[in-house]
PDB file of N, CA, C and O in Angstrom:
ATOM      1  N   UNK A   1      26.230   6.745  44.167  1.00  0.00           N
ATOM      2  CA  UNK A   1      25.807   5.766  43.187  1.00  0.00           C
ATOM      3  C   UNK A   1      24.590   6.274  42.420  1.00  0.00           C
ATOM      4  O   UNK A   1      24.565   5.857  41.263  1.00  0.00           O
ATOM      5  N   UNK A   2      23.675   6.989  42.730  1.00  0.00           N
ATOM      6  CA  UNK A   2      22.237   7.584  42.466  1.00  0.00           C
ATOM      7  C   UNK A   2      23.040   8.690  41.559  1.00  0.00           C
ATOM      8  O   UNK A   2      22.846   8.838  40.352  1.00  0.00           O
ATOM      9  N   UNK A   3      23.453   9.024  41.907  1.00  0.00           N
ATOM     10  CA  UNK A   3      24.094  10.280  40.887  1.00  0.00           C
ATOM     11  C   UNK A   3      24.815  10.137  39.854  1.00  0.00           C
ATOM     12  O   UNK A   3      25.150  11.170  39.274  1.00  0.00           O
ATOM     13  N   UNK A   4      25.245   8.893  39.342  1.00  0.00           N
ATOM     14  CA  UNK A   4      25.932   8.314  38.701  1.00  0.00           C
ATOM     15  C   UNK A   4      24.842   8.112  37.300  1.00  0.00           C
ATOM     16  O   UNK A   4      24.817   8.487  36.127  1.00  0.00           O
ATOM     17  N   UNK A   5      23.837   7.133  38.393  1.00  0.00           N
ATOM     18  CA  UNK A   5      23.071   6.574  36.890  1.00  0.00           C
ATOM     19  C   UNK A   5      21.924   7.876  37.113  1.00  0.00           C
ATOM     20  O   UNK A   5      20.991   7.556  36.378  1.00  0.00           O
ATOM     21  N   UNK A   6      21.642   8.924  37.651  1.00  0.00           N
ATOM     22  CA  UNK A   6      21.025  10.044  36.764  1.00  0.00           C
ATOM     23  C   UNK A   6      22.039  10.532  35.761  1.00  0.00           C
ATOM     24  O   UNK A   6      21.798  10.650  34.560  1.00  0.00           O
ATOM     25  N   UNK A   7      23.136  10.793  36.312  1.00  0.00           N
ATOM     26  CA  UNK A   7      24.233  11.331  34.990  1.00  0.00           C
ATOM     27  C   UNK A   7      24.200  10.830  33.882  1.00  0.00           C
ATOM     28  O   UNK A   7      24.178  11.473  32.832  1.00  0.00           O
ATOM     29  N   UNK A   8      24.187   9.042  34.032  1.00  0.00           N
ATOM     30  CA  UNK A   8      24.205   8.702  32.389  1.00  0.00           C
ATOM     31  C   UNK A   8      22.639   8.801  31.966  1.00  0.00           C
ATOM     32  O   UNK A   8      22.340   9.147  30.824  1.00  0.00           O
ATOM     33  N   UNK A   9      21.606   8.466  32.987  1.00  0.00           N
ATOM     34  CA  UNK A   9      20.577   9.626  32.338  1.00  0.00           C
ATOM     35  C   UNK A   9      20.347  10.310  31.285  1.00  0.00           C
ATOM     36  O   UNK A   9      20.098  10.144  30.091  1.00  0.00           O
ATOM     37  N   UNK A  10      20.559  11.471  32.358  1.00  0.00           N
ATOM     38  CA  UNK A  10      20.723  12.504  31.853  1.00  0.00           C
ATOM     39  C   UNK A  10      21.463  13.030  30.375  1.00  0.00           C
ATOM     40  O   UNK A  10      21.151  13.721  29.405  1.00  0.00           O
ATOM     41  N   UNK A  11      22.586  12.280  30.835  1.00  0.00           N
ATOM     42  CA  UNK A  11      23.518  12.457  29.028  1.00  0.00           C
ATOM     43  C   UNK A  11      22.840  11.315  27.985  1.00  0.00           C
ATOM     44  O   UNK A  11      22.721  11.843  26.880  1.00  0.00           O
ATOM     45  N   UNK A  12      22.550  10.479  27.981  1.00  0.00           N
ATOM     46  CA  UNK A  12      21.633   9.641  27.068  1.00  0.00           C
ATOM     47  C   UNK A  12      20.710  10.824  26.375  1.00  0.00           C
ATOM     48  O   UNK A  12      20.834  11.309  25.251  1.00  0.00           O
ATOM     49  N   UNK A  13      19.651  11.163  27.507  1.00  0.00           N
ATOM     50  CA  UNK A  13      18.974  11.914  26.991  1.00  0.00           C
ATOM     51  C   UNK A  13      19.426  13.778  26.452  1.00  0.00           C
ATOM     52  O   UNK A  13      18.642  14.562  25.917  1.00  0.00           O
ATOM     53  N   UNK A  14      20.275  13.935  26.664  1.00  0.00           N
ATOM     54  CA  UNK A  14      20.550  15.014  26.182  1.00  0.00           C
ATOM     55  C   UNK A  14      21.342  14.418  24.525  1.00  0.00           C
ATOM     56  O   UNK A  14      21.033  14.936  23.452  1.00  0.00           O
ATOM     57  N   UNK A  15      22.514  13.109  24.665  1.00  0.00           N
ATOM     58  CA  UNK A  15      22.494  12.325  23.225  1.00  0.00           C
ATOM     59  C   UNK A  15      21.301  12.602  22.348  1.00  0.00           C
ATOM     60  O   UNK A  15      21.193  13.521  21.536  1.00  0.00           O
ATOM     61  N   UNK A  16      20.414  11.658  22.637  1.00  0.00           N
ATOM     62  CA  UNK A  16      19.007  11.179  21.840  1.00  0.00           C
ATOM     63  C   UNK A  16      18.139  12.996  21.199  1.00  0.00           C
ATOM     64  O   UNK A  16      17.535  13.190  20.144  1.00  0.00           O
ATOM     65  N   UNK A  17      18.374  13.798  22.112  1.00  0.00           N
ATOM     66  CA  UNK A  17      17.897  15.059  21.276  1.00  0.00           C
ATOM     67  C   UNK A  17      18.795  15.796  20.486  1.00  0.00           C
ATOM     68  O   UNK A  17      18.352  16.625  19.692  1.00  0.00           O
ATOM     69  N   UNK A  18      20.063  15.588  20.610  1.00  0.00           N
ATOM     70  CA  UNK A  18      20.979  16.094  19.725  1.00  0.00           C
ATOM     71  C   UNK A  18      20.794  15.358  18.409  1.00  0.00           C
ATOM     72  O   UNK A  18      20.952  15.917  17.323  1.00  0.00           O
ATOM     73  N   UNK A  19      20.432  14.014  18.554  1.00  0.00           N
ATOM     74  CA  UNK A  19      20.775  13.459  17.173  1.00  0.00           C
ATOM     75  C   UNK A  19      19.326  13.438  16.573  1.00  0.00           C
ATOM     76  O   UNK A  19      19.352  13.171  15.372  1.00  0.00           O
ATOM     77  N   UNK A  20      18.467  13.579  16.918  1.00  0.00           N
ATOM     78  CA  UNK A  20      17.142  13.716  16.219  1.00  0.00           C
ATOM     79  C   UNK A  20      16.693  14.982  14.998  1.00  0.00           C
ATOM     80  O   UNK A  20      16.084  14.804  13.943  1.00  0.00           O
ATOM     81  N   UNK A  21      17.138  16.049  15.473  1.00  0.00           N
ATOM     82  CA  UNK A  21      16.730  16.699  13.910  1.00  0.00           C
ATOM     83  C   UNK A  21      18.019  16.068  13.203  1.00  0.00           C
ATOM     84  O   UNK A  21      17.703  15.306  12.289  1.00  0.00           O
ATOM     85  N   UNK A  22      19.133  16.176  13.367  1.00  0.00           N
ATOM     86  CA  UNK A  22      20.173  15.285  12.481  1.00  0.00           C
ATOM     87  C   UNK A  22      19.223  14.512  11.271  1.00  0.00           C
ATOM     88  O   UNK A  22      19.002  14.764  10.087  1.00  0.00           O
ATOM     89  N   UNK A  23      18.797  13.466  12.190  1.00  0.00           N
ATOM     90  CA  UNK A  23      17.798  12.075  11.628  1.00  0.00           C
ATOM     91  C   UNK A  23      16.161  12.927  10.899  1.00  0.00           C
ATOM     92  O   UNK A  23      15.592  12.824   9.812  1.00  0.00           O
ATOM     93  N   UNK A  24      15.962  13.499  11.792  1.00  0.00           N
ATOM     94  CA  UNK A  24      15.170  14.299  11.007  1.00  0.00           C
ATOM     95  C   UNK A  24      15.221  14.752   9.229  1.00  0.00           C
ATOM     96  O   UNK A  24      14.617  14.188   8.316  1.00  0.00           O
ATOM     97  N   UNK A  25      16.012  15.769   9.154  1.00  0.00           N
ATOM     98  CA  UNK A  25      16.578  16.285   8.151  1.00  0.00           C
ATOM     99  C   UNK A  25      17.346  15.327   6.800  1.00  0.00           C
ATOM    100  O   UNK A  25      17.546  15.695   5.642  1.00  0.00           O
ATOM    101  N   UNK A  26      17.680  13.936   7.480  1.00  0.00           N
ATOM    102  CA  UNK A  26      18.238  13.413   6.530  1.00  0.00           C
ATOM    103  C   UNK A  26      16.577  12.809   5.851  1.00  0.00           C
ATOM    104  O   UNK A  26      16.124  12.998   4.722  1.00  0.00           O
ATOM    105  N   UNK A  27      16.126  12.259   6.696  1.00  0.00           N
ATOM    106  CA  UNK A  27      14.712  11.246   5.888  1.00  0.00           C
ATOM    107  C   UNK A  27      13.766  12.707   5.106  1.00  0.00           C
ATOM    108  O   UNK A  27      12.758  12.642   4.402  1.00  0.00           O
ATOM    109  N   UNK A  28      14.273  13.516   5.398  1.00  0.00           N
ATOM    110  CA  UNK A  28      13.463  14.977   4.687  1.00  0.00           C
ATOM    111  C   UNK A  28      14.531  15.005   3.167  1.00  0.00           C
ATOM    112  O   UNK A  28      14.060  15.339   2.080  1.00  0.00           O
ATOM    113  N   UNK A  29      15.282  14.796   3.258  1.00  0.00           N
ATOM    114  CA  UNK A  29      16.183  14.882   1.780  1.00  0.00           C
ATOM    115  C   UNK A  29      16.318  14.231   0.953  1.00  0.00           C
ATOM    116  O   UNK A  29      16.944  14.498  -0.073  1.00  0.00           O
ATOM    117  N   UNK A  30      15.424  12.623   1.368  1.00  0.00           N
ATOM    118  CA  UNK A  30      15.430  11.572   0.444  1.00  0.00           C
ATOM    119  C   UNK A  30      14.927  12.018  -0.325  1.00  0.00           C
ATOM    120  O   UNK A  30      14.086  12.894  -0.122  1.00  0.00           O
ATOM    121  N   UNK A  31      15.364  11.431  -1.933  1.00  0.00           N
ATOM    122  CA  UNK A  31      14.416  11.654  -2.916  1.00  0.00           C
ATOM    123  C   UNK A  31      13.415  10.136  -3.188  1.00  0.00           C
ATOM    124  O   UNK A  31      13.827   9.005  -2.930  1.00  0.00           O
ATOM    125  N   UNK A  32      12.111  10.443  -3.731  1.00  0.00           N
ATOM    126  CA  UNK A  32      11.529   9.167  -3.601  1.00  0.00           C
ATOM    127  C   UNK A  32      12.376   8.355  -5.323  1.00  0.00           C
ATOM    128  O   UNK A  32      12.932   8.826  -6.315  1.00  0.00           O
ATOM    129  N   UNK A  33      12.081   7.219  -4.923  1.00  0.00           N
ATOM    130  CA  UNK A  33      12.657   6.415  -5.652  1.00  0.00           C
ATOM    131  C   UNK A  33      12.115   6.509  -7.642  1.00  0.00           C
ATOM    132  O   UNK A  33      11.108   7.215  -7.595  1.00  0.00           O
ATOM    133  N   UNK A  34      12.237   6.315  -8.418  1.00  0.00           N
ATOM    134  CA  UNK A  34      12.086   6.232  -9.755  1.00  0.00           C
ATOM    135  C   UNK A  34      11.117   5.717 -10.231  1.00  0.00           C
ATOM    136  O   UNK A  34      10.363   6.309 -11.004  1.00  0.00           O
ATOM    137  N   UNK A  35      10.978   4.622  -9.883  1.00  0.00           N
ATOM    138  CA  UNK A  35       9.782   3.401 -10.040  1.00  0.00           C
ATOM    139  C   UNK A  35       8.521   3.663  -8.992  1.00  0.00           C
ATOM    140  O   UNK A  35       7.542   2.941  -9.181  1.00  0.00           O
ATOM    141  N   UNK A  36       8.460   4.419  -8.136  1.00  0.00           N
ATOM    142  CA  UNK A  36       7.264   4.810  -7.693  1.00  0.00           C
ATOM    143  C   UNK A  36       6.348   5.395  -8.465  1.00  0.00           C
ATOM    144  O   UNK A  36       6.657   5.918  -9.536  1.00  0.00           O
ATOM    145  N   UNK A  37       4.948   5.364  -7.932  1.00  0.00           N
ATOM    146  CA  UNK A  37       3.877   5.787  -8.626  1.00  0.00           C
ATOM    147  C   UNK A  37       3.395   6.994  -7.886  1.00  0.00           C
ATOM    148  O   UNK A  37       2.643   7.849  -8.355  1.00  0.00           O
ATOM    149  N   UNK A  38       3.782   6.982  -6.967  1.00  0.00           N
ATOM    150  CA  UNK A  38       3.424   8.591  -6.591  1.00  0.00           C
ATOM    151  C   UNK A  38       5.177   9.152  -5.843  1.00  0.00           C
ATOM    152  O   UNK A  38       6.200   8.606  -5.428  1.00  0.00           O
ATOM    153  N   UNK A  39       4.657  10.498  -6.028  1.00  0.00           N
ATOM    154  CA  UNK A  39       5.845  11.191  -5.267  1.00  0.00           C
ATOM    155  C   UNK A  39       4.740  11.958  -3.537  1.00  0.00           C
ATOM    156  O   UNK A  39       3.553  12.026  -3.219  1.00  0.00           O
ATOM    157  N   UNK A  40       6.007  12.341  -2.953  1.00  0.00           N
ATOM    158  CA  UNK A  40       6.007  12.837  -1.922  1.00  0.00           C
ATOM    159  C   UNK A  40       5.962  14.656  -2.159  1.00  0.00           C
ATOM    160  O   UNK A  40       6.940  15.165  -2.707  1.00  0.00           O
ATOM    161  N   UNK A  41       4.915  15.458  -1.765  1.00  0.00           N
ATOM    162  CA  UNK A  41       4.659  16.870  -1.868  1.00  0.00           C
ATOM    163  C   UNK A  41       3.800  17.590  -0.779  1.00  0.00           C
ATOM    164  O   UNK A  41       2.580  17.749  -0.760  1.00  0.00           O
ATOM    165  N   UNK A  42       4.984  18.083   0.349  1.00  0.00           N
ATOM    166  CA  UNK A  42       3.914  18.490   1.692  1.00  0.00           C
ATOM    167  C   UNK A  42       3.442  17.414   2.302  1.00  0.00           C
ATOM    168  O   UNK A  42       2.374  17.511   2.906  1.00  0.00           O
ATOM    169  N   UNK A  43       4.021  16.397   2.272  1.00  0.00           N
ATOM    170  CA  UNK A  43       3.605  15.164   3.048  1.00  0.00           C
ATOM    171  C   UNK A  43       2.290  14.504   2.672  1.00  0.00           C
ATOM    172  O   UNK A  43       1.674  13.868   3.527  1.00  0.00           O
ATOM    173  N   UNK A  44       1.693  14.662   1.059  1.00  0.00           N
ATOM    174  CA  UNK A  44       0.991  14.060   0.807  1.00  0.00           C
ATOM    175  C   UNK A  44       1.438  13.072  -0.405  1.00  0.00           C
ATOM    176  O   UNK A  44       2.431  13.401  -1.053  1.00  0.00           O
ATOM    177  N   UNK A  45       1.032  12.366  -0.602  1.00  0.00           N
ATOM    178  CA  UNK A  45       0.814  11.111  -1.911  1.00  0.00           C
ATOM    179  C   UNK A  45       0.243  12.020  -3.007  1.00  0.00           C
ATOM    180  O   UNK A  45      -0.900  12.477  -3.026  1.00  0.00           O
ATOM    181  N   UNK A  46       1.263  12.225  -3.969  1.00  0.00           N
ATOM    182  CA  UNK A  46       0.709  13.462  -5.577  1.00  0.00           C
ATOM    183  C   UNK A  46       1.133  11.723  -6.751  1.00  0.00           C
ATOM    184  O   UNK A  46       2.257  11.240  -6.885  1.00  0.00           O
ATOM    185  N   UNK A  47      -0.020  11.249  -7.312  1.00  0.00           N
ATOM    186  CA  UNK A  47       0.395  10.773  -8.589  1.00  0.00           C
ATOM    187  C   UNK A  47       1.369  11.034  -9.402  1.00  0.00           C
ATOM    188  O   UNK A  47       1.379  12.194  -9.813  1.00  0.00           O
ATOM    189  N   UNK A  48       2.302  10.259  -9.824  1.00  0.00           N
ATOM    190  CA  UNK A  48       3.711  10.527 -10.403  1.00  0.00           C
ATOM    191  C   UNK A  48       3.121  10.302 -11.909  1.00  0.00           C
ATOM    192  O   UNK A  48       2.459   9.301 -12.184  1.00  0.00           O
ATOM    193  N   UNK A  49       3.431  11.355 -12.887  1.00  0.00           N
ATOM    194  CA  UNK A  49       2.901  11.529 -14.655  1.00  0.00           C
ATOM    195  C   UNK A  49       4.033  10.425 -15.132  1.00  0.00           C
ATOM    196  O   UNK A  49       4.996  10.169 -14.408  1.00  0.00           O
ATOM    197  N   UNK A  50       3.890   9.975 -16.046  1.00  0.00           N
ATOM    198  CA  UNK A  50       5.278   9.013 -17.104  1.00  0.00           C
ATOM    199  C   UNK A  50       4.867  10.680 -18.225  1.00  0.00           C
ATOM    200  O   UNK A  50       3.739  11.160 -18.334  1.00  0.00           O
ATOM    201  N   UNK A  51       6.031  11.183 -18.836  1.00  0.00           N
ATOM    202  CA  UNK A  51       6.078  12.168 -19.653  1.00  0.00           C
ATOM    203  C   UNK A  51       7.158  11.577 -20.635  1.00  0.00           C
ATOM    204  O   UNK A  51       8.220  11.199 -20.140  1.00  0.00           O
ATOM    205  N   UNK A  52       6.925  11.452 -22.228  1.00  0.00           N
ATOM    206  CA  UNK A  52       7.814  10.908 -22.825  1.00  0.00           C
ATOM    207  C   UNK A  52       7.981  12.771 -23.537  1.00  0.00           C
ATOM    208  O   UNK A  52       7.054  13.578 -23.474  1.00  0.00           O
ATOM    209  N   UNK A  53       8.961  12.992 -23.977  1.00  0.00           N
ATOM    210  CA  UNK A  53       9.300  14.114 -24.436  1.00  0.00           C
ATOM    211  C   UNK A  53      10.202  13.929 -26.032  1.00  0.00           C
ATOM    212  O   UNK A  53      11.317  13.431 -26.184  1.00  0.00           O
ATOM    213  N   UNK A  54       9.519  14.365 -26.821  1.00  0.00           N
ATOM    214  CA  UNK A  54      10.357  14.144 -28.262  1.00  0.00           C
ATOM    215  C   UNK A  54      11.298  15.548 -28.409  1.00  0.00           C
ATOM    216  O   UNK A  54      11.426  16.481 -27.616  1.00  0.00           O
ATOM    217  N   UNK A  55      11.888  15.328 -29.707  1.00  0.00           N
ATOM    218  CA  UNK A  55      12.953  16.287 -29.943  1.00  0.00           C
ATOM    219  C   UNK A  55      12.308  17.527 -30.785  1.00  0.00           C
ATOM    220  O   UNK A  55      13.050  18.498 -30.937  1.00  0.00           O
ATOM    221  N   UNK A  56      10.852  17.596 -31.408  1.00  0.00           N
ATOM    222  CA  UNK A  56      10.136  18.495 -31.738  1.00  0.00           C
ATOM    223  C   UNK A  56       9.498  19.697 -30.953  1.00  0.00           C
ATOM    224  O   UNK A  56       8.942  20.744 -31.285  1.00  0.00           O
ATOM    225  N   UNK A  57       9.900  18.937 -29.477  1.00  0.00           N
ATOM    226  CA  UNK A  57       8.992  19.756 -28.685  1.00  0.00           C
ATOM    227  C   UNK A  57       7.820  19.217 -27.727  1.00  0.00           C
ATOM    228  O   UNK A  57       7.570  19.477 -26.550  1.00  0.00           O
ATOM    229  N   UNK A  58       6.995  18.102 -28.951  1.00  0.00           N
ATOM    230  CA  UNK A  58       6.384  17.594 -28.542  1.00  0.00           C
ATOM    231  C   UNK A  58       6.004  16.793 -26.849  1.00  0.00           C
ATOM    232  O   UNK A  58       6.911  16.709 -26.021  1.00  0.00           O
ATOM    233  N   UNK A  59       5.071  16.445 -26.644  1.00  0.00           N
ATOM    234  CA  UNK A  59       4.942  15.581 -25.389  1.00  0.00           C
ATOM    235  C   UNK A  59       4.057  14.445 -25.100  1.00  0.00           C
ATOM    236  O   UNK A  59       3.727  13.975 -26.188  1.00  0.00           O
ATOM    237  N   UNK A  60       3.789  14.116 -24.619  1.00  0.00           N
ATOM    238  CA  UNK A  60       3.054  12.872 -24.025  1.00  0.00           C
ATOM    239  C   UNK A  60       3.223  12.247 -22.762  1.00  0.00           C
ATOM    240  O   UNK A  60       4.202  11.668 -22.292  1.00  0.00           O
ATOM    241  N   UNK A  61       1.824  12.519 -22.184  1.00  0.00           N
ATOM    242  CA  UNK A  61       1.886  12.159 -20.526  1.00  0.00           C
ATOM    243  C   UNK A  61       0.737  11.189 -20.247  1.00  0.00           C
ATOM    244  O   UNK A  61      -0.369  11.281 -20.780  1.00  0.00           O
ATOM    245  N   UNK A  62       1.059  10.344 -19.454  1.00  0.00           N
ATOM    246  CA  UNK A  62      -0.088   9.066 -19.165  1.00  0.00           C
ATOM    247  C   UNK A  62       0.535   9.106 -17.860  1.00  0.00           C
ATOM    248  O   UNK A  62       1.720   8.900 -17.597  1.00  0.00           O
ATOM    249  N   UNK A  63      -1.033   9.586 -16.565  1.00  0.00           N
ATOM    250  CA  UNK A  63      -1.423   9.357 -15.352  1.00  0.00           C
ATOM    251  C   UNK A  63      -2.509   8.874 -15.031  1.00  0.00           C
ATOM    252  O   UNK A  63      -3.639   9.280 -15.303  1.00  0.00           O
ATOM    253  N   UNK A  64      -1.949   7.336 -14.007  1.00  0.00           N
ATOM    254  CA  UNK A  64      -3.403   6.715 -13.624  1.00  0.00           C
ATOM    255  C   UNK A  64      -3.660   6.983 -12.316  1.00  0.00           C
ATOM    256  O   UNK A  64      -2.872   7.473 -11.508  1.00  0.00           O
ATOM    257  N   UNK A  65      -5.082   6.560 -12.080  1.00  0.00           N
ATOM    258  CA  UNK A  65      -5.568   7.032 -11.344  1.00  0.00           C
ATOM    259  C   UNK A  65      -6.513   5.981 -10.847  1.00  0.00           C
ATOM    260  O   UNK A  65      -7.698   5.935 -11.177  1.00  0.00           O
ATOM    261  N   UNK A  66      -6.055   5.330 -10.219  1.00  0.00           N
ATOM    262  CA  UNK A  66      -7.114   3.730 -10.082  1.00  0.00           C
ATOM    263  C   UNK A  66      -7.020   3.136 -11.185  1.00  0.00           C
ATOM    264  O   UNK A  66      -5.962   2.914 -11.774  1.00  0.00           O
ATOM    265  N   UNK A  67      -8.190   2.814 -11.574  1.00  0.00           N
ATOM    266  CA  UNK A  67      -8.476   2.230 -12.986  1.00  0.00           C
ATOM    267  C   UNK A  67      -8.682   3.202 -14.108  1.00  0.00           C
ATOM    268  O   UNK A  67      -9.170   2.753 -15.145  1.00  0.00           O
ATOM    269  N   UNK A  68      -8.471   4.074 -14.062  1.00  0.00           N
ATOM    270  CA  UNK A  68      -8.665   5.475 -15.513  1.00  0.00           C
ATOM    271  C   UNK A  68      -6.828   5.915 -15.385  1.00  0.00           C
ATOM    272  O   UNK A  68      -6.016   5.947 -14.461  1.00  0.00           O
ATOM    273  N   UNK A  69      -6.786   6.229 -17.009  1.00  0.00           N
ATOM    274  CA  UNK A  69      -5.407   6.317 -17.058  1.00  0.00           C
ATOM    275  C   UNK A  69      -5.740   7.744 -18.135  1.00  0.00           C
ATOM    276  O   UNK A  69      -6.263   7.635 -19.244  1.00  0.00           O
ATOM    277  N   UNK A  70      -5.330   8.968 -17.544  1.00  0.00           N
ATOM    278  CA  UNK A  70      -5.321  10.193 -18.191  1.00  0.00           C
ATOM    279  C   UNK A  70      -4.032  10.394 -19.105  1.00  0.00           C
ATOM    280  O   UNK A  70      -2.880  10.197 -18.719  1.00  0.00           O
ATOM    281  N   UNK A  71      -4.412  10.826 -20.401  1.00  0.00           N
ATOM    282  CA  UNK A  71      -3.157  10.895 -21.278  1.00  0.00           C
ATOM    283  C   UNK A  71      -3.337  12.023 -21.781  1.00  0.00           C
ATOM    284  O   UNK A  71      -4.317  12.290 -22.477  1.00  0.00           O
ATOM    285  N   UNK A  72      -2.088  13.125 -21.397  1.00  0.00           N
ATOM    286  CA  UNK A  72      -2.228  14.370 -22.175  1.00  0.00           C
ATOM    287  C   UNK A  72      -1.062  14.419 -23.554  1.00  0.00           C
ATOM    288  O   UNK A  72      -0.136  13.609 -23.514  1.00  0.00           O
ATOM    289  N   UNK A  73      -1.135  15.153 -24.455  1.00  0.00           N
ATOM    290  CA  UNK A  73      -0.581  14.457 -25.633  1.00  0.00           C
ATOM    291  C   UNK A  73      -0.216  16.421 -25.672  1.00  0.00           C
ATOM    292  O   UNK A  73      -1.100  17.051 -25.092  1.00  0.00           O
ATOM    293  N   UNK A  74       0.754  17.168 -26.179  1.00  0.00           N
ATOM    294  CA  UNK A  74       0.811  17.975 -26.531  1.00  0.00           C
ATOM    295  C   UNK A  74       1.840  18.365 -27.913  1.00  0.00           C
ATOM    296  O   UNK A  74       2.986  17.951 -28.090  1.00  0.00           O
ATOM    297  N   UNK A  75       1.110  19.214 -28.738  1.00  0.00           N
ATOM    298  CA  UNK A  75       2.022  18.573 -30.684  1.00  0.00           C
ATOM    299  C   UNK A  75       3.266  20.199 -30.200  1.00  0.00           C
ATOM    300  O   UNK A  75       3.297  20.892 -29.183  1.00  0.00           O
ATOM    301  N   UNK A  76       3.865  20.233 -31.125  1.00  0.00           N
ATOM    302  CA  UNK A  76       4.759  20.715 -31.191  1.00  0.00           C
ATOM    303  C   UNK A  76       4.043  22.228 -31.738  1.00  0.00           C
ATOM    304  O   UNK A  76       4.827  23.169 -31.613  1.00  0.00           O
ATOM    305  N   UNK A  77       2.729  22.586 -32.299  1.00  0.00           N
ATOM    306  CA  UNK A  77       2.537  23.560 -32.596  1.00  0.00           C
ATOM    307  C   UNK A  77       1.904  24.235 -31.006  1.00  0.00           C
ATOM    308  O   UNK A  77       1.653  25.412 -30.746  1.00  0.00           O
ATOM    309  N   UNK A  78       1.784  23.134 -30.204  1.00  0.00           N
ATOM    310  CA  UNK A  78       1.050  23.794 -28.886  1.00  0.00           C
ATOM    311  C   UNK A  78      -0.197  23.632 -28.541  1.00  0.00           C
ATOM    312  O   UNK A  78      -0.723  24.171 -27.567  1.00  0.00           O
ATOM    313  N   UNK A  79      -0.880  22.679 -29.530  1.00  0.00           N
ATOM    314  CA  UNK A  79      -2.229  21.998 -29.330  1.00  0.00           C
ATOM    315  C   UNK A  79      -2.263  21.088 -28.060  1.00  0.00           C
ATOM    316  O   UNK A  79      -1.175  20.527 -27.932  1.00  0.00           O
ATOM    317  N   UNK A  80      -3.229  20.730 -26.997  1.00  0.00           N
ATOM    318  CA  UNK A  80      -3.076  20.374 -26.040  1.00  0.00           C
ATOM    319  C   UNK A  80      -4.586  19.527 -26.468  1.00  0.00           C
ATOM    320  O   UNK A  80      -5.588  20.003 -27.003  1.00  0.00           O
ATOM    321  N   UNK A  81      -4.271  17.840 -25.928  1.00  0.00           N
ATOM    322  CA  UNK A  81      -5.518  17.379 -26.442  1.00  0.00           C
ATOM    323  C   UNK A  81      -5.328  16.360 -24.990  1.00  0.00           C
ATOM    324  O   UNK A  81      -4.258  15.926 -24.564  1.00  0.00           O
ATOM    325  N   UNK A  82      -6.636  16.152 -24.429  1.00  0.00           N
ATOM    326  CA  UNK A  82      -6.730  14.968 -22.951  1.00  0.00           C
ATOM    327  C   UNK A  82      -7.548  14.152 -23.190  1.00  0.00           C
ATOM    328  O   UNK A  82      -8.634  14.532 -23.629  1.00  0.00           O
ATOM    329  N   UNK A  83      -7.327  12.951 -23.008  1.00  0.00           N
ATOM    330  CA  UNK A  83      -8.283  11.709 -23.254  1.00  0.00           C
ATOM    331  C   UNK A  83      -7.738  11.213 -21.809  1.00  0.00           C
ATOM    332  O   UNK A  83      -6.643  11.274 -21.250  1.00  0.00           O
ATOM    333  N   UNK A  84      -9.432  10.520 -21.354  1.00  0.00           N
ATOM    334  CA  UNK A  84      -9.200  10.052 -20.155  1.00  0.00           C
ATOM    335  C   UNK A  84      -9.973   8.468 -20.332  1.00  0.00           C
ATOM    336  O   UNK A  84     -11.183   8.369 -20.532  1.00  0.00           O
ATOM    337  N   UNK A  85      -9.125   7.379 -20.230  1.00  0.00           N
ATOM    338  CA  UNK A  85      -9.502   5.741 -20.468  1.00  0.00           C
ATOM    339  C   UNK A  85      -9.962   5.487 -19.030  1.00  0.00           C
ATOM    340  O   UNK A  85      -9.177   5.814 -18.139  1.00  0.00           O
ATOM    341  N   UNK A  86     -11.154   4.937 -18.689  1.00  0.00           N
ATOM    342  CA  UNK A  86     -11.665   3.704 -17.852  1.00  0.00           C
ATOM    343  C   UNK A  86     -11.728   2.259 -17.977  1.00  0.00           C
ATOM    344  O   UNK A  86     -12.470   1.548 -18.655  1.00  0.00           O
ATOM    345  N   UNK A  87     -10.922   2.020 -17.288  1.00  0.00           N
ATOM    346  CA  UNK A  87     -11.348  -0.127 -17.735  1.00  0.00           C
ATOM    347  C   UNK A  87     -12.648  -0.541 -16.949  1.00  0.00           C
ATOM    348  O   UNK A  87     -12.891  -0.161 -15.803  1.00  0.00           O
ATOM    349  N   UNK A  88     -13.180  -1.084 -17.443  1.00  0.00           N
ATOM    350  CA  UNK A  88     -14.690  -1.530 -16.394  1.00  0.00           C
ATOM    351  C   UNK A  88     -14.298  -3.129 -15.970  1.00  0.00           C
ATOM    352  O   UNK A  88     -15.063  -3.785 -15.263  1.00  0.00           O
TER     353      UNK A  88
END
C-alpha cells in the first residue's frame, strides 16, 4: 500500500516538471497587449512611444513619462526636433 501512494508520488511529481518549462516558454511568447503603456524588455517595464508615421517619410513620436510627455517630431528632410511638456 506505501508503495503505491509513493508511486503516484512520485509520477505527479515527475508530471509537474515535465510540464513546467512547457508553461514556461509559452508566458515567454506572449506578446504584450496594444493598449499598454509600457512593453516588456529583459524583464523590465520600457515606456511604449505612440509613433504616427506619414507617407513623406516623416514622423512623430509622443512618450510619457509621469506627468512630462516627450515628443520627437522628425521632417522628411531628416531634421530631428524634441520638445519635452510638464503639467504642474
Amino acid at each position: 500500500m506505501m508503495t503505491r501512494i509513493a508511486f503516484a508520488l512520485l509520477a505527479a511529481g515527475m508530471a509537474a516538471l515535465a510540464f513546467s518549462p512547457a508553461a514556461q516558454s509559452y508566458a515567454q511568447a506572449q506578446k504584450t497587449p496594444e493598449k499598454w503603456d509600457y512593453e516588456i524588455v529583459d524583464g523590465k517595464r520600457v515606456p511604449k512611444a505612440k509613433r504616427q508615421v506619414n507617407p513623406d517619410g516623416s514622423w512623430r513620436e509622443e512618450k510619457r513619462d509621469g506627468k512630462c510627455v516627450e515628443i520627437k517630431e522628425m521632417s522628411a528632410q531628416g531634421e530631428l526636433k524634441i520638445t519635452r511638456k510638464c503639467d504642474d
